[in-house]
C-alpha positions as semicolon CSV with decimal commas, in nm:
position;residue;x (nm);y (nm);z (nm)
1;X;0,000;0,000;0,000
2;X;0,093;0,366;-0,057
3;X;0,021;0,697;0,077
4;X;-0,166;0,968;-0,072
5;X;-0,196;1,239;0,235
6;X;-0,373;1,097;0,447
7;X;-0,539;0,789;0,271
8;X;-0,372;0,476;0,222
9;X;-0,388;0,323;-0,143
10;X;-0,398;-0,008;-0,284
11;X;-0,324;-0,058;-0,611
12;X;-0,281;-0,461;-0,757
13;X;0,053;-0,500;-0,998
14;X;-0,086;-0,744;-1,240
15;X;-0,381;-0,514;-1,368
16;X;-0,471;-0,617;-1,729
17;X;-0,347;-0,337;-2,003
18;X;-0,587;-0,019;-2,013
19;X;-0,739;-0,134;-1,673
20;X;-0,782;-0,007;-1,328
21;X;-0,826;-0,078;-0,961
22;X;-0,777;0,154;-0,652
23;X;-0,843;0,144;-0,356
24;X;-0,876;0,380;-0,116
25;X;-0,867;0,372;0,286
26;X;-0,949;0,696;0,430
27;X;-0,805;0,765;0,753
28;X;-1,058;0,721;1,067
29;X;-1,380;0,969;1,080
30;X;-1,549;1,047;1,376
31;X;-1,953;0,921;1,346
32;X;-2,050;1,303;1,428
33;X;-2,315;1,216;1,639
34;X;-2,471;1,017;1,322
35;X;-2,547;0,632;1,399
36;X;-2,302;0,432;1,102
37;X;-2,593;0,360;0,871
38;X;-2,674;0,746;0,862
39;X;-2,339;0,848;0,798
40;X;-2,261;0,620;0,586
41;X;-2,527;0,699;0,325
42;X;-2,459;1,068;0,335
43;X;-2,038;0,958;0,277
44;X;-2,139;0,772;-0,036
45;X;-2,405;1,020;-0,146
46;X;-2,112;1,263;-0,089
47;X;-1,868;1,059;-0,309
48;X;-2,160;0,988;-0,588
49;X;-2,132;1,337;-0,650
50;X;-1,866;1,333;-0,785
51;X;-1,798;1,008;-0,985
52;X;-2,011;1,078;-1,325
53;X;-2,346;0,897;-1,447
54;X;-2,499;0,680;-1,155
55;X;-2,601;0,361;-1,326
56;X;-2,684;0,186;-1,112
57;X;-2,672;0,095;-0,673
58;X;-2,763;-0,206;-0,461
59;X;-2,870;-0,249;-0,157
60;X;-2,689;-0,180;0,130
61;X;-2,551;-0,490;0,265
62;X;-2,463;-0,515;0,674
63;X;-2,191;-0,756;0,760
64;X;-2,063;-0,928;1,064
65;X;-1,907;-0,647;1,317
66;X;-2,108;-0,358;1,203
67;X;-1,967;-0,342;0,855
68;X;-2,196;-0,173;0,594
69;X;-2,081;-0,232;0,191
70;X;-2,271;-0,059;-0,097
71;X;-2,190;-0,179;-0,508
72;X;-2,266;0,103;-0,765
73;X;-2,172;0,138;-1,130
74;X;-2,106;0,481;-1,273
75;X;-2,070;0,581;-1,655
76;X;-1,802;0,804;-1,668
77;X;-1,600;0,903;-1,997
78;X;-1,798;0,641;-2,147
79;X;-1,665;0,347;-1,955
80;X;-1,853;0,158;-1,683
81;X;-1,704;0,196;-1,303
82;X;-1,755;-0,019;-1,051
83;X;-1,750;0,139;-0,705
84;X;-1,779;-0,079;-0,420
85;X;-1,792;0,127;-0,066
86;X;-1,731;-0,021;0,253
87;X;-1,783;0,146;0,653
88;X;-1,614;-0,049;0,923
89;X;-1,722;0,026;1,270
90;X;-1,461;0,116;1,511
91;X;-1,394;0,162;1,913
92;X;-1,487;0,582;2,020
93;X;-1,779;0,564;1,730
94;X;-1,546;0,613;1,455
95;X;-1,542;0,455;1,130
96;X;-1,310;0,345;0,884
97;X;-1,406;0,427;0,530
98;X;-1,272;0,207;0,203
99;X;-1,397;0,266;-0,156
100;X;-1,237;0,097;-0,469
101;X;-1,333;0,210;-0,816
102;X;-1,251;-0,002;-1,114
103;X;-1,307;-0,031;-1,485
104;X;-1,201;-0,440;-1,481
105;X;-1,512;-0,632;-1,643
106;X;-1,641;-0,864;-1,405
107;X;-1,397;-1,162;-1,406
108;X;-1,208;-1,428;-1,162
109;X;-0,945;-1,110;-1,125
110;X;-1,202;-0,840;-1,055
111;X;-1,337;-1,114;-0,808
112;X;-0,958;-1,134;-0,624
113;X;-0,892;-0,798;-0,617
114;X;-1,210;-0,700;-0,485
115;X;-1,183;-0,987;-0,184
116;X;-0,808;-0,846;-0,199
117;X;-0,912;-0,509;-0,089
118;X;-1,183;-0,599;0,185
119;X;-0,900;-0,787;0,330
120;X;-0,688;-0,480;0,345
121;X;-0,973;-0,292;0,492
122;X;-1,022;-0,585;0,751
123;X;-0,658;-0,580;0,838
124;X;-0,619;-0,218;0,864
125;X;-0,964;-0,183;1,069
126;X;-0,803;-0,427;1,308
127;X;-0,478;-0,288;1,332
128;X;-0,606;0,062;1,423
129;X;-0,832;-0,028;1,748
130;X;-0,840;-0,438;1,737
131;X;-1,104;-0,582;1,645
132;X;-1,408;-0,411;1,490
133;X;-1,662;-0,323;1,707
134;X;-2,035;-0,256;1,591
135;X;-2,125;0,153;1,586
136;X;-2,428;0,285;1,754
């Protein structure tokens, strides 16, 4: 992983030509008072803003330990992007914030490097305040 300021990001070596994968770890944010589901959709709505054409958004899906993940596809520059956001819950209601945006079709390798980066995110969530505990 590499820095960028404050973020951390992730970036796989063995990206197919004229592809891309990032992914970004944002350094712990306080919950403001919000409860994580809250905050959460007003982060993404935030980000949304700014990635192009909104084709397309799932559910929100809640994981084990408080962790909320959201899939959405954006047109930009005519190319389909895949954004997958992800909140982990931490200790002192913070939360960790991860988004990765890539252009890969869906394949085995968009597959790894998205259970690549959740790994990251797990790692890093546990590293900051051990392990993840759910947000009120």
């Amino acid at each position: 992983m590499s820095r960028d300021g404050t973020n951390r990001i992730y970036q796989p070596t063995d990206l197919p030509i004229a592809s891309s994968f990032r992914l970004t770890v944002e350094s712990p944010s306080n919950l403001g008072g919000k409860d994580l589901q809250h905050w959460f959709t007003d982060r993404v709505q935030e980000d949304g803003a700014r990635q192009g054409s909104l084709e397309r958004s799932d559910p929100v899906q809640r994981g084990a330990f408080g962790v909320l993940g959201l899939e959405r596809i954006f047109l930009k520059s005519k190319s389909a992007w895949d954004l997958v956001h992800v909140a982990l819950a931490l200790k002192e209601h913070r939360v960790l914030f991860c988004y990765s945006a890539t252009n890969v079709p869906e394949s085995p390798s968009f597959h790894r490097y998205i259970r690549d980066a959740g790994k990251l995110c797990g790692q890093l969530a546990r590293s900051i305040d051990g392990a993840p505990a759910a947000a009120k």
